[in-house]
C-alpha positions as CSV (number, residue, x, y, z in Angstrom):
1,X,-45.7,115.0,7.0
2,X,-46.6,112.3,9.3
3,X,-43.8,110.2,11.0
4,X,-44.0,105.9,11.0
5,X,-41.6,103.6,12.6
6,X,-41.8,100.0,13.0
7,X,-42.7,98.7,16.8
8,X,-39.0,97.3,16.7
9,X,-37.7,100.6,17.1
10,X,-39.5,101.3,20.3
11,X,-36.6,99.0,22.2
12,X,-34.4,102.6,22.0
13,X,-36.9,104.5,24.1
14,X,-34.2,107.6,24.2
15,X,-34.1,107.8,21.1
16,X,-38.2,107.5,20.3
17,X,-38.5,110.2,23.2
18,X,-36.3,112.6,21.2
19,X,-38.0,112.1,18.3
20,X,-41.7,112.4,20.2
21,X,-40.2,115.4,21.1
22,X,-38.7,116.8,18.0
23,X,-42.0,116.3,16.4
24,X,-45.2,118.9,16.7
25,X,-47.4,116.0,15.7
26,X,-48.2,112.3,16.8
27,X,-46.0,109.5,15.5
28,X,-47.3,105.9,13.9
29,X,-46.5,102.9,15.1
30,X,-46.5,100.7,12.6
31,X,-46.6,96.3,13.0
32,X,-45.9,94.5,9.9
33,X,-46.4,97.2,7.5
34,X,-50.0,98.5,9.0
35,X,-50.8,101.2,11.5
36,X,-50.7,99.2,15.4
37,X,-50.7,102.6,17.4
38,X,-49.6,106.3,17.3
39,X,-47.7,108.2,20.2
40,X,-47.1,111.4,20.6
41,X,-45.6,114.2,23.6
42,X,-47.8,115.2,26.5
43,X,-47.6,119.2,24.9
44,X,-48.8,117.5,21.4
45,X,-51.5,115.9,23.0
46,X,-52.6,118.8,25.4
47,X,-52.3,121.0,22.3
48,X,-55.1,118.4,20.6
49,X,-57.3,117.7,23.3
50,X,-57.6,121.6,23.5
51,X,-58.2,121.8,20.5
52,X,-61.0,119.6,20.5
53,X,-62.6,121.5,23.3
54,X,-62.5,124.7,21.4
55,X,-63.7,122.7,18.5
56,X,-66.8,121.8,20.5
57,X,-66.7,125.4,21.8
58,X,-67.3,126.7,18.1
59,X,-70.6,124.7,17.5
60,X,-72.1,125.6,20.2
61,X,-71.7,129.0,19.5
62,X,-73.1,128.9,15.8
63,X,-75.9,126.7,17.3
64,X,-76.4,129.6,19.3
65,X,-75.7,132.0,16.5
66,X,-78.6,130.1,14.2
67,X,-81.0,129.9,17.2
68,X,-80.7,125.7,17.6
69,X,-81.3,126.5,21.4
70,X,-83.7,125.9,24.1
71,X,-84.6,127.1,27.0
72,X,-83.0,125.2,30.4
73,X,-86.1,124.9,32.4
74,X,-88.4,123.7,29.1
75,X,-85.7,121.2,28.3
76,X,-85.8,120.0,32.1
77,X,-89.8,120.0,31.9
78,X,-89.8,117.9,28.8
79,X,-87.1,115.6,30.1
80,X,-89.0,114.8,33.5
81,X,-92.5,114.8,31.9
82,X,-90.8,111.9,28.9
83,X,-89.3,109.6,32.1
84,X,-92.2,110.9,35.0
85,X,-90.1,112.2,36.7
């Protein structure tokens, strides 16, 4: 379940850094009762931004799976014939 706490408790930075750390997923800020920001440790966030890349990874293999591909050199002809270049 995802963790809040009000900005006020971000004066006790050790204790906010134990928690970041305690927890495998980012943390909400929260400023008078709405969302104002989200933190998170540096292995949560390496852990999403990889993530994302094998994410990205994925579609391009079932593009390349279903044939939603071109060829390099006609792309690069069609791009410098479009601009004259």
């Amino acid at each position: 379940m995802t963790q809040c706490i009000p900005i006020r408790d971000l004066k006790n930075t050790a204790a906010i850094s134990e928690k970041v750390h305690a927890s495998s997923e980012p943390i909400t800020v929260t400023k008078n009762g709405y969302a104002d920001m989200v933190i998170m440790s540096a292995e949560v966030y390496d852990r999403i931004r990889l993530y994302s890349v094998y994410e990205k990874l994925m579609e391009a293999e079932n593009d390349i799976t279903h044939g939603k591909t071109t060829d390099a050199a006609a792309s690069l002809t069609g791009i410098r014939s479009k601009y004259g270049l």
